[in-house]
ZAMARGU-4260 file (C-alpha; in steps of 0.2 Angstrom, whole numbers, plus 5000, padded with zeros to 4 digits):
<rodrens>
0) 5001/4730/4930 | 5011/4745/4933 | 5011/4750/4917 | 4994/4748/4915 | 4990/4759/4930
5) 5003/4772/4925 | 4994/4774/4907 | 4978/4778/4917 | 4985/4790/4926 | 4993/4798/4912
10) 4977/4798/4902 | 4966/4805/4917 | 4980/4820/4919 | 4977/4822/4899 | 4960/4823/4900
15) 4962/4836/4918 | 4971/4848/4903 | 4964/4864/4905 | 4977/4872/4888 | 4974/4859/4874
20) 4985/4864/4861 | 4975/4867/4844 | 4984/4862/4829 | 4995/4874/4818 | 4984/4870/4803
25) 4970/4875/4812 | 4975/4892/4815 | 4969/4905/4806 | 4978/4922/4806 | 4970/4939/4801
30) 4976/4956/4799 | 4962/4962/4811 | 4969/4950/4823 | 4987/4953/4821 | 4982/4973/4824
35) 4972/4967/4841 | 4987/4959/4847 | 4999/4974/4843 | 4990/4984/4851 | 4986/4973/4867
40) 5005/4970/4868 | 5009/4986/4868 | 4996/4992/4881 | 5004/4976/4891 | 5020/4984/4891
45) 5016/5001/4895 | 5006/4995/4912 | 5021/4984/4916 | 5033/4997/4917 | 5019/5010/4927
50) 5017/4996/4938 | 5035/4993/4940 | 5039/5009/4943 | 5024/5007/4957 | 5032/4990/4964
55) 5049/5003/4966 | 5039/5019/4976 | 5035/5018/4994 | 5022/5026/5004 | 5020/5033/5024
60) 5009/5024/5034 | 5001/5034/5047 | 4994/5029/5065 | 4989/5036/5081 | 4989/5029/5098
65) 4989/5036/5114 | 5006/5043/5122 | 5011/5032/5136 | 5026/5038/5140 | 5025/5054/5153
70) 5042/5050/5162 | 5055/5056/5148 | 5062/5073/5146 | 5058/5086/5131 | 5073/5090/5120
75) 5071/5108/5113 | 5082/5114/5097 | 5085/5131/5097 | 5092/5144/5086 | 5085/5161/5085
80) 5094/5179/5082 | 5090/5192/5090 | 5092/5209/5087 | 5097/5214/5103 | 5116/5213/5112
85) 5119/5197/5123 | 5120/5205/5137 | 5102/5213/5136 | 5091/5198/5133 | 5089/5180/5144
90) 5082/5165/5137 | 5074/5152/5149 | 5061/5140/5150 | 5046/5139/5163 | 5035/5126/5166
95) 5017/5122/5171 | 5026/5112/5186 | 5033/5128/5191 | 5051/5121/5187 | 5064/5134/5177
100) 5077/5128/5167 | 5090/5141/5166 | 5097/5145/5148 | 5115/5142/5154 | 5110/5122/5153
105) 5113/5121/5137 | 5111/5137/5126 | 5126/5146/5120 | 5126/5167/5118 | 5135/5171/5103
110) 5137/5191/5093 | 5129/5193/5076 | 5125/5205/5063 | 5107/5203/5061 | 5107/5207/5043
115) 5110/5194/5031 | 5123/5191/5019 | 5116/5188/4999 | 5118/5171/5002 | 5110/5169/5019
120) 5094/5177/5009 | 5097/5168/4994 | 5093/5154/5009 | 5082/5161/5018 | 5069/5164/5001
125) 5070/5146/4997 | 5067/5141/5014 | 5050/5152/5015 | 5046/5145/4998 | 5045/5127/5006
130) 5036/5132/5019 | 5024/5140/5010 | 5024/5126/4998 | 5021/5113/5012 | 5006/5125/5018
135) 4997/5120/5002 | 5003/5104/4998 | 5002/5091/5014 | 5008/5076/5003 | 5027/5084/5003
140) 5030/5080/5022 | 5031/5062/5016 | 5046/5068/5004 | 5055/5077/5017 | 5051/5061/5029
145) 5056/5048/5015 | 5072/5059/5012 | 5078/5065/5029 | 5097/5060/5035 | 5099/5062/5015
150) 5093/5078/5008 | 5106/5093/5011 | 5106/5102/5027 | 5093/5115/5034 | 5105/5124/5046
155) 5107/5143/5039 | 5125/5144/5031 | 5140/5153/5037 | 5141/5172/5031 | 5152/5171/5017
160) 5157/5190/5015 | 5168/5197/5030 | 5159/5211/5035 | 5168/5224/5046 | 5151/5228/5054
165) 5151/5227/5072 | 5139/5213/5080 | 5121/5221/5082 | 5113/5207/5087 | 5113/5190/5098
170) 5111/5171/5093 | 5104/5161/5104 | 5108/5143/5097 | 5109/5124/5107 | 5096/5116/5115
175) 5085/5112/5133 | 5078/5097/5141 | 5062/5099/5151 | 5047/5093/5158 | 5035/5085/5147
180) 5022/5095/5153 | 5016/5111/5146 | 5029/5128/5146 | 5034/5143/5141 | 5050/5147/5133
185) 5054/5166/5134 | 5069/5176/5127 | 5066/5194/5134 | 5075/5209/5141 | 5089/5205/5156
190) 5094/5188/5164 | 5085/5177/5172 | 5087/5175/5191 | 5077/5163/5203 | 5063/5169/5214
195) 5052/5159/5226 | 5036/5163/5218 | 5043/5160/5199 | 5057/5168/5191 | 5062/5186/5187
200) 5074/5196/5176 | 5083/5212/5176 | 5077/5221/5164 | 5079/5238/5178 | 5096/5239/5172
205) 5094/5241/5152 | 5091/5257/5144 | 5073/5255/5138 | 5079/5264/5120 | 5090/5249/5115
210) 5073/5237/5116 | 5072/5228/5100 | 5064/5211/5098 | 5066/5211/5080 | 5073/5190/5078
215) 5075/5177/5063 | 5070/5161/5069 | 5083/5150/5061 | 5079/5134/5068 | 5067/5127/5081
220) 5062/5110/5084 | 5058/5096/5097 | 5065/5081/5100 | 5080/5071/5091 | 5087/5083/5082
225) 5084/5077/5063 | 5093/5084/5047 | 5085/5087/5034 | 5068/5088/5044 | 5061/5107/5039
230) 5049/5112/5055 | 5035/5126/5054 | 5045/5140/5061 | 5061/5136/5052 | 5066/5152/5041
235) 5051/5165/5049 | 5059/5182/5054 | 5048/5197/5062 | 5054/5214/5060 | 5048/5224/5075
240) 5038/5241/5073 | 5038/5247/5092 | 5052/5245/5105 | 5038/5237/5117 | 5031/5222/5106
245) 5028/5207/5112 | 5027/5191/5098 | 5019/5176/5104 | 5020/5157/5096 | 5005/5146/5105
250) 5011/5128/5099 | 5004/5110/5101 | 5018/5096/5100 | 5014/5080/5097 | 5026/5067/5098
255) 5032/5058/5083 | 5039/5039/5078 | 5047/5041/5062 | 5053/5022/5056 | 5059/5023/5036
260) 5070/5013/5027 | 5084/5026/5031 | 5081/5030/5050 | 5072/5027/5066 | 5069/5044/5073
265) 5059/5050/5089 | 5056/5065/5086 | 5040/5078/5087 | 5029/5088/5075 | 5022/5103/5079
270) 5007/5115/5074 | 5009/5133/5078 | 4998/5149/5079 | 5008/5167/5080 | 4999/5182/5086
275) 5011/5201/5089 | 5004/5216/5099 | 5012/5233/5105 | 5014/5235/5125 | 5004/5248/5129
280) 4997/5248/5147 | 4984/5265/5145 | 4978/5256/5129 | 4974/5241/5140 | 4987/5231/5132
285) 4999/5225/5146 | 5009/5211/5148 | 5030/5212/5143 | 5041/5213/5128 | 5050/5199/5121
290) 5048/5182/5113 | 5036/5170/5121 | 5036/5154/5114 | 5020/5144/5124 | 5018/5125/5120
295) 5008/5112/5125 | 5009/5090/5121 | 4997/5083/5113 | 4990/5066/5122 | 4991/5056/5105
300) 5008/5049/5098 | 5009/5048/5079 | 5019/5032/5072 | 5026/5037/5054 | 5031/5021/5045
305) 5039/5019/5026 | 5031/5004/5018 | 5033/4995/5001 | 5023/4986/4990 | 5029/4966/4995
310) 5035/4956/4979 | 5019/4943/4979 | 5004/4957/4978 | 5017/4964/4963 | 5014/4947/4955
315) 4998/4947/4955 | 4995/4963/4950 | 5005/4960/4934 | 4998/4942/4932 | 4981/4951/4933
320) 4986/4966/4918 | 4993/4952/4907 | 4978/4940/4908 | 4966/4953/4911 | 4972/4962/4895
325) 4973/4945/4885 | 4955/4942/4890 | 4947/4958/4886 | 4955/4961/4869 | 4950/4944/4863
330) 4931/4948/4868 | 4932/4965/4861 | 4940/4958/4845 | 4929/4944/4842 | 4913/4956/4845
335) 4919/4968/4832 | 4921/4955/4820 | 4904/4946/4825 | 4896/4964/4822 | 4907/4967/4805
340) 4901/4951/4798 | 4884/4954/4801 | 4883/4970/4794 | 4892/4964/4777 | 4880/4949/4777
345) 4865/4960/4775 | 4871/4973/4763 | 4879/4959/4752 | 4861/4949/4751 | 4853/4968/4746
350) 4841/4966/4761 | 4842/4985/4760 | 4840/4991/4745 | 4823/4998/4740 | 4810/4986/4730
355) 4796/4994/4721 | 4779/4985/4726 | 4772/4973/4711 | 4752/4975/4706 | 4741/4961/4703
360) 4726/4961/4694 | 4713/4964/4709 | 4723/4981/4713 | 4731/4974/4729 | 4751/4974/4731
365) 4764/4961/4736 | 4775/4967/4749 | 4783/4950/4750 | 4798/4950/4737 | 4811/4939/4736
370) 4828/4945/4743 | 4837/4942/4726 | 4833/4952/4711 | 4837/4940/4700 | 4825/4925/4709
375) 4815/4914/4697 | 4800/4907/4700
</rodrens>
């Protein structure tokens, strides 16, 4: 009885057989047919590689939510040369709370020459040509992203010629916490001393003559401190024309979660908009020289994620280029050879050639000729 019932199941999965298998002497091969499936395995081949190579790249995902946390303090990465002496510029911060942060926090004074050596410009050439590069072409943040912690370093290299040229200028490198409210970071002429309405600086005691806010901005950025993370400012350098100029940076910061397979970074973009204008108070033009660096946070938080393509939706995507590929060459093929046969059909039975019309006796014609030329009656 057992037996019996497992023949009929075997016979019932037969019969559930969706491949049969056709006989070998019932296949017929064709050199039409041979080239069709050269061809579709070759096309099968080149996708799967493509593909591959897909299944192995990885994309950025980007989304936005709102930026919950007001709490924090702002890091700020500085380092700027300018082309003044240390002891004639002070660099400070002031915000919309009315809170100063004093440079001595965490910025360091150091002498430099603010001419750079062939190297340094060698550096600084390839650095603007990045920038410019990223202006036109978005999609390269997700390389820098994708390759940040492992691409070389950004920082401008040490001068490797030793010049005997005193130090002309001052750089103003290290970093600030602050307020994660809106601010103004300022480098301008004489040190920053507190005030009970603000802040001031001595600027009495410096020979007007020696003002010179000509500066390379090295490196500025917020937050974590990423390398290989180039930033908007990174590289600029303003040469200026008048000893009273005032260069201003209006940026918006927007706080960023960078999460790739690499490293998990929270760190900030930044959008900026530079705008440089001579002192001169008859002309109506007032305010003071120096660098003035205002920024503002944006209310949105940006969430930077590396994905990959998961191994399942690679399998169907490859199950779907080898059937789909199968299917459609099989159709196309036996089309083209429905369409050849019919066309070799009709010129081989002469349904094409011209037939001269035969008279009969009353003067009409008969059109209706047999398709052989050799028919009997």
């Amino acid at each position: 009885m057992r037996r019996l019932n497992r023949k009929k199941t075997l016979s019932l999965v037969k019969e559930l057989d969706a491949f049969p298998k056709v006989p070998d002497s019932y296949v017929e091969t064709s050199a039409s047919g041979g080239t069709v499936s050269l061809i579709a395995f070759t096309t099968m081949a080149l996708l799967t590689i493509m593909e591959f190579s897909v299944y192995q790249d990885t994309w950025m995902k980007y989304e936005y939510e709102v930026d919950k946390d007001f709490s924090s303090k702002l890091r700020i990465n500085i380092d700027i040369t300018v082309a003044m002496k240390c002891q004639y510029v002070g660099a400070d911060v002031l915000d919309l709370a009315e809170t100063m942060v004093a440079s001595a926090d965490g910025l360091v004074y150091e002498p430099a020459i603010f001419d750079l050596s062939p190297q340094q410009k060698e550096w600084q050439r390839m650095l603007q040509l990045i920038q410019s590069r990223l202006q036109e072409e978005h999609s390269l943040q997700d390389v820098i992203f994708k390759s940040a912690f492992k691409s070389a370093s950004t920082a401008l290299p040490p001068r490797e010629d030793d010049s005997s040229q005193p130090p002309d200028a001052c750089r103003i490198h290290g970093h600030l916490y602050v307020n994660k409210v809106a601010g103004n970071f300022h480098i301008t002429v004489g040190k920053a001393i507190p005030h009970p309405r603000g802040h001031a600086h001595l600027a009495a005691l410096v020979n007007h003559d020696s003002y010179n806010f000509s500066h390379r901005i090295d490196h500025l950025s917020f937050g974590e401190l990423v390398p290989g993370i180039i930033n908007p400012l990174d590289g600029t350098e303003k040469i200026a024309v008048d000893h009273n100029q005032m260069f201003q940076y209006f940026i918006t910061v927007v706080p960023t979660k960078l999460h790739t397979y690499k490293i998990s970074a929270d760190t900030h973009q930044f959008s900026v908009t530079e705008r440089e204008r001579v002192i001169n108070h008859a002309a109506g033009s007032h305010g003071v020289s120096g660098i003035f660096m205002k920024y503002d946070l944006s209310s949105l938080m940006v969430t930077v994620t590396e994905e990959h393509m998961p191994f399942w939706q690679f399998f169907v995507r490859l199950c779907g280029i080898v059937g789909g590929i199968f299917s459609t060459t099989g159709m196309l093929h036996g089309i083209g050879k429905f369409i050849v046969e019919i066309i070799y059909c009709r010129f081989r039975l002469g349904s094409y050639k011209p037939v001269s019309s035969v008279p009969f006796e009353d003067g009409h014609t008969d059109n209706h000729l047999p398709l052989l030329e050799n028919n009997t009656h």
